[in-house]
C-alpha positions in Angstrom: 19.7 21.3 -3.1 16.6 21.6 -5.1 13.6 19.4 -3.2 11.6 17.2 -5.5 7.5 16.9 -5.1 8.7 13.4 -3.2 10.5 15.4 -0.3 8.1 18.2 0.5 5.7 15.3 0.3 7.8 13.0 3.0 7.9 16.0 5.1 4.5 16.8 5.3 4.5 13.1 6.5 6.9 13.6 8.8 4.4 16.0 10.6 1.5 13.7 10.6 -0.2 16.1 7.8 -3.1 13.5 6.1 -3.1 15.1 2.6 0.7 14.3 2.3 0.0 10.7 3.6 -2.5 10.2 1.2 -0.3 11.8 -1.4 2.6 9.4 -0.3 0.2 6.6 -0.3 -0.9 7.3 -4.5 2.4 7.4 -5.4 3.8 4.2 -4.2 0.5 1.7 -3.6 1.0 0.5 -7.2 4.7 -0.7 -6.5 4.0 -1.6 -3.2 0.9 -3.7 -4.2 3.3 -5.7 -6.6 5.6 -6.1 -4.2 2.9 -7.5 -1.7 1.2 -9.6 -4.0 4.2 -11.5 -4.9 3.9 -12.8 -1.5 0.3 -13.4 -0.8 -2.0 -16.2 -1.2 -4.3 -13.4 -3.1 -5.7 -9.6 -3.9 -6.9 -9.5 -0.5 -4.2 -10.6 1.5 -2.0 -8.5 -0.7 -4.1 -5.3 0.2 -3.9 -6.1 4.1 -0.3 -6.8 3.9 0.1 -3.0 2.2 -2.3 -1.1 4.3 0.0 -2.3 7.9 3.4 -1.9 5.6 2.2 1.9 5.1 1.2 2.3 8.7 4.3 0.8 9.6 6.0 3.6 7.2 3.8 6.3 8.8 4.3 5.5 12.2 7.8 4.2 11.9 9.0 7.6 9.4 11.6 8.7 12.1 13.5 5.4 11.4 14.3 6.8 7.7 17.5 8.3 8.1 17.8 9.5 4.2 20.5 7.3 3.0 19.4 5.4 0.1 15.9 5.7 -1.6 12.8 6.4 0.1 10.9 3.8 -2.1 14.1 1.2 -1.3 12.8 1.9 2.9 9.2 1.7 2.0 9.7 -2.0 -0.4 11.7 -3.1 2.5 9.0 -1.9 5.1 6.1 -4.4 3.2 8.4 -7.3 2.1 9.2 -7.3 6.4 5.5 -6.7 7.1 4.7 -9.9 4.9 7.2 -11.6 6.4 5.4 -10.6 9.7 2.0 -11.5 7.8 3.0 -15.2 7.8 4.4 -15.5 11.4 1.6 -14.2 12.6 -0.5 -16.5 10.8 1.9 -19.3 11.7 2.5 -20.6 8.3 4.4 -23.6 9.0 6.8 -24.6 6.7 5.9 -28.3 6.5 8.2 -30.5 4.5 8.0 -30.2 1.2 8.3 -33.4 -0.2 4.5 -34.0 0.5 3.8 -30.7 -1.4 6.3 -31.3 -4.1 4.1 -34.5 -4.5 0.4 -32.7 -4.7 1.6 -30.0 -6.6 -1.1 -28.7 -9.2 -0.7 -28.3 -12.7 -0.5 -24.6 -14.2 -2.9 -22.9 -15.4 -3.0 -22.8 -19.4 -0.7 -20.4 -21.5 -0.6 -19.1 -24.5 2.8 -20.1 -24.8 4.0 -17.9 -27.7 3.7 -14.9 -25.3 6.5 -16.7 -22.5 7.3 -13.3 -21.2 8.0 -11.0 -18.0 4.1 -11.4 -17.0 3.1 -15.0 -17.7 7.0 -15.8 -15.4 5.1 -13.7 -12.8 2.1 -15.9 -12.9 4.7 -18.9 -13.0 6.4 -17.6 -9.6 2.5 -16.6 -8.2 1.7 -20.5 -9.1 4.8 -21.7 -6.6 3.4 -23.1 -3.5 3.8 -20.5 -0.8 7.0 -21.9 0.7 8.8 -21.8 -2.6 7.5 -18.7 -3.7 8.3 -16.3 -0.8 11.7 -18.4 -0.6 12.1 -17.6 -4.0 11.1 -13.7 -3.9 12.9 -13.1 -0.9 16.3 -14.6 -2.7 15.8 -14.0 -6.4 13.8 -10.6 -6.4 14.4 -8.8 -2.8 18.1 -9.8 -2.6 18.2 -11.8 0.7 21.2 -14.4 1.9 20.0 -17.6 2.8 20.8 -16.6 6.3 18.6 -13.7 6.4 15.9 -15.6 4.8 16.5 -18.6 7.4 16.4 -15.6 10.4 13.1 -14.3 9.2 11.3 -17.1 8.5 12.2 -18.9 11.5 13.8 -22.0 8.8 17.4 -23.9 8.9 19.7 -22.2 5.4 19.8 -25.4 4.2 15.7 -25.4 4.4 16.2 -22.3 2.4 18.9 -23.4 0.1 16.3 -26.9 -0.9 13.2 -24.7 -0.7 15.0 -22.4 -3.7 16.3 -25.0 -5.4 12.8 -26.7 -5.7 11.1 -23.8 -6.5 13.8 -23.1 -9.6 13.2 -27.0 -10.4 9.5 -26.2 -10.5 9.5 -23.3 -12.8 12.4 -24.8 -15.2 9.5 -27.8 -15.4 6.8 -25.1 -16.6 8.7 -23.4 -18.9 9.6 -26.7 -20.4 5.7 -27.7 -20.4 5.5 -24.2 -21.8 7.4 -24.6 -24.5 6.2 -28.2 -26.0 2.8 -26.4 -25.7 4.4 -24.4 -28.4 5.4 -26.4 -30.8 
């Protein structure tokens, strides 16, 4: 079995050598960051959520047992770490009926360019409860249950909390769209 640059790279951060970290650390941050930003208020948030996900991942690399994808372990490592972010923080998960009702408008579009980046900024725009509801289902995979486990919220929280945050992007794309016309 032939190793790729990857696996002597993992290896070298298997024995706590710094150059490999670093290494490891170049060729995922740009993912990673994504992955984190989906899930943070902002840049900054995003940044300290990655930087304890990849200490978690250099600390923790005994707990990679090889099956599946080593980028598969590390998105999973940051999208628990922001999960951890917001208990920490004690986000609470107030109802959101009084959000629903205070909910600002989005930004403006140029709405002939709907596409993969402007839904990002849609899902971004969610209030936090809807978006990392949202991410954690739509994008990461999650059951309800899981979500519910993690974030410390009833399924049928999570099941609303989805649901509202689909209503709340169908409504954009709507407004989107009679922008265009």
């Amino acid at each position: 079995m032939k190793l790729t640059n990857i696996d002597i790279i993992w290896d070298g951060c298997k024995k706590q050598e710094r150059k490999a970290q670093a290494s490891l650390y170049q060729y995922f941050s740009s993912k990673m960051f994504s992955v984190c930003l989906r899930y943070a208020k902002d840049h900054l948030e995003a940044e300290d959520i990655m930087q304890q996900g990849f200490v978690k991942v250099f600390t923790k690399y005994e707990l990679f047992e090889g099956a599946g994808s080593l980028e598969g372990w590390i998105r999973r490592i940051m999208v628990n770490t922001a999960i951890e972010f917001y208990r920490k923080r004690k986000t609470v998960f107030m109802d959101l009926e009084e959000q629903h009702s205070s909910l600002a408008m989005v930004s403006s579009y140029h709405a002939d360019q709907t596409g993969y980046k402007d839904l990002m900024q849609l899902v971004n725009e969610l209030p936090i409860n809807y978006r990392t509801v949202f991410n954690l289902y739509a994008i990461e995979g999650f059951s309800h249950k899981e979500i519910a486990e993690n974030l410390s919220i009833t399924e049928t929280n999570s099941k609303s909390q989805l649901s509202r945050a689909r209503s709340w992007l169908k409504e954009r794309l709507v407004q989107l769209d009679k922008m265009s016309l």
